[in-house]
N, C-alpha and C positions, 0 to 999 in steps of 0.2 A: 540246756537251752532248748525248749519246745519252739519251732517257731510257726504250726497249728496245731492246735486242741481240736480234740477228739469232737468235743460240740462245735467246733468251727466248720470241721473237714465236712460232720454231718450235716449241719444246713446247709453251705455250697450244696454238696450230692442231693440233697433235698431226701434224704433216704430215713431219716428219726432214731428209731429204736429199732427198725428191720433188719438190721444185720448184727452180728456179735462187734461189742467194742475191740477185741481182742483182733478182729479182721478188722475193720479200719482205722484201727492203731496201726497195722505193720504199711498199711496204704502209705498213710501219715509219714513214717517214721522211713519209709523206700525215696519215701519224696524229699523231705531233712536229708537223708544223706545225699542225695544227688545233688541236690542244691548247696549244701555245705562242700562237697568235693570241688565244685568249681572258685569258691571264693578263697580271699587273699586270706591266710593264715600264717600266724606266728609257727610255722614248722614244716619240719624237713623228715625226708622219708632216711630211714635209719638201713643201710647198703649193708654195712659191714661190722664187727664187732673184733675184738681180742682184748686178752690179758696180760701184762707184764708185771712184774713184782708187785703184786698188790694193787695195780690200779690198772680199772677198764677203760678202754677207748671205743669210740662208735666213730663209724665215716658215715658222714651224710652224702646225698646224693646231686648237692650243689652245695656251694661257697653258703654260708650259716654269720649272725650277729650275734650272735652269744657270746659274754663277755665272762671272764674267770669270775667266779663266787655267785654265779647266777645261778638260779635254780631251775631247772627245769622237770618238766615229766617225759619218763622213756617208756613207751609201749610195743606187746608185740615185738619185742628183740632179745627174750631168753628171758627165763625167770633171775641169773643173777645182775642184768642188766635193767630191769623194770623199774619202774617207781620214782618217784620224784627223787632226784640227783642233785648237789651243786658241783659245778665244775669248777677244776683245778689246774687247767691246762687247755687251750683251744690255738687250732691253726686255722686256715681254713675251711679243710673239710672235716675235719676231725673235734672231738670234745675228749676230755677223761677225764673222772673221777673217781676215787675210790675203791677199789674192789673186794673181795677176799676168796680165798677158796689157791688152786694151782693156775699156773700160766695155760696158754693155751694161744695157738699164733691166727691170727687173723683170715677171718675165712663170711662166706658170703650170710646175710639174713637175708631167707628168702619163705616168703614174700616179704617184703620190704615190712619194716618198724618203723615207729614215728618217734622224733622229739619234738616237744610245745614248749613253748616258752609262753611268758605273759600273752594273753590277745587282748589288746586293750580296746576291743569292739563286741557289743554283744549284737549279732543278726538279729535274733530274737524282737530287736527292738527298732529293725528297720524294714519299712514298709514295703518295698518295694521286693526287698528279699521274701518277705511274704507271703507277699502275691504269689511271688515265682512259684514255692513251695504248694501254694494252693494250688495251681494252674498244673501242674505236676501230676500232684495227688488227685485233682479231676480226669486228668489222662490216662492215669495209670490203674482207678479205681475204672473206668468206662470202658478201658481193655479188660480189664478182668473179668467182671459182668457181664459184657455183652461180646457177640461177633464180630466185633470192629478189628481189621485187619485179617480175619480168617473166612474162609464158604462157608456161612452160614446154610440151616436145615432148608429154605426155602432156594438154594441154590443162586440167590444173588453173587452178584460180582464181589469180590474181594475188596474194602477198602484199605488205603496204606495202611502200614502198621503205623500205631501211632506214639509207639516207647523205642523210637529208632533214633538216627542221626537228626532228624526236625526237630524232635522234643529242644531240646539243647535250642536250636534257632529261633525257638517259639517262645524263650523267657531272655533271653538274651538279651535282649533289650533293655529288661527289667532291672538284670544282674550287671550291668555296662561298668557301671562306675564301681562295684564290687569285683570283680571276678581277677583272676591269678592269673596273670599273661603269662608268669615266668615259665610254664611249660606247653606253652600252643607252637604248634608250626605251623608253619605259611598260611 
């Protein structure tokens, strides 16, 4: 799921062919992820992992809807937990299915894994999401580029940095009726 194209990012920046696609692809693709990080998603970050006779279990990092014989994808939590899964067992925090190889007792993934289950929403194809991504990828390509937030040669004054705590408050707006409460505080 692109949710801008390379010819998008480059008209917004009004930039053409002057710089390598390969440099504002990763603009593009810094801004995707930051914008996909805040929205509501079919998954949970994967805490914890162990083995018992044959079958693996993962603890998520809050209460999960995954229901037995559902399939999911596990990423980022050991190559013998990876890969789209169905589970055979779910409580709360925990899922299992399947395993093979010896036991091995319950111990941390760190940095945290993910499980996905279905998302039945493509961003991709909402507008406002977007925008966000674009408005992003214009802030993030204009820091890069140019002096903005550092002393410039001509010893101007320093403007804010502009990929800090504001970014986030400056599409927020956009992201309102998207975005993942379930881990904000106050």
């Amino acid at each position: 799921m692109a949710l801008i194209t390379l010819s998008e990012l480059k008209a917004v920046l009004g930039i053409g062919d002057i710089y390598a696609d390969a440099i504002v692809q990763e603009v593009a693709d810094a801004a995707e992820n930051i914008v996909l990080s805040l929205l509501t998603k079919n998954q949970w970050a994967v805490v914890a992992h162990e083995r018992t006779n044959l079958v693996n279990t993962i603890t998520t990092d809050r209460p999960h809807d995954v229901y037995v014989g559902q399939s999911v994808v596990i990423a980022n939590s050991g190559s013998n937990f990876d890969g789209t899964k169905t589970i055979t067992k779910v409580t709360e925090y925990t899922m299992s299915f399947t395993g093979t190889g010896s036991d091995y007792p319950k111990h941390g993934v760190v940095p945290y894994g993910t499980v996905s289950a279905t998302q039945y929403i493509d961003y991709s194809t909402v507008d406002e999401v977007r925008q966000a991504a674009l408005a992003i990828a214009a802030d993030i390509w204009i820091t890069r580029t140019g002096t903005l937030g550092q002393q410039g040669v001509d010893f101007q004054s320093p403007a804010p940095y502009r990929l800090g705590r504001s970014l986030f408050t400056r599409v927020s707006g956009l992201l309102g009726k998207w975005m993942d409460t379930r881990g904000m505080v106050g």
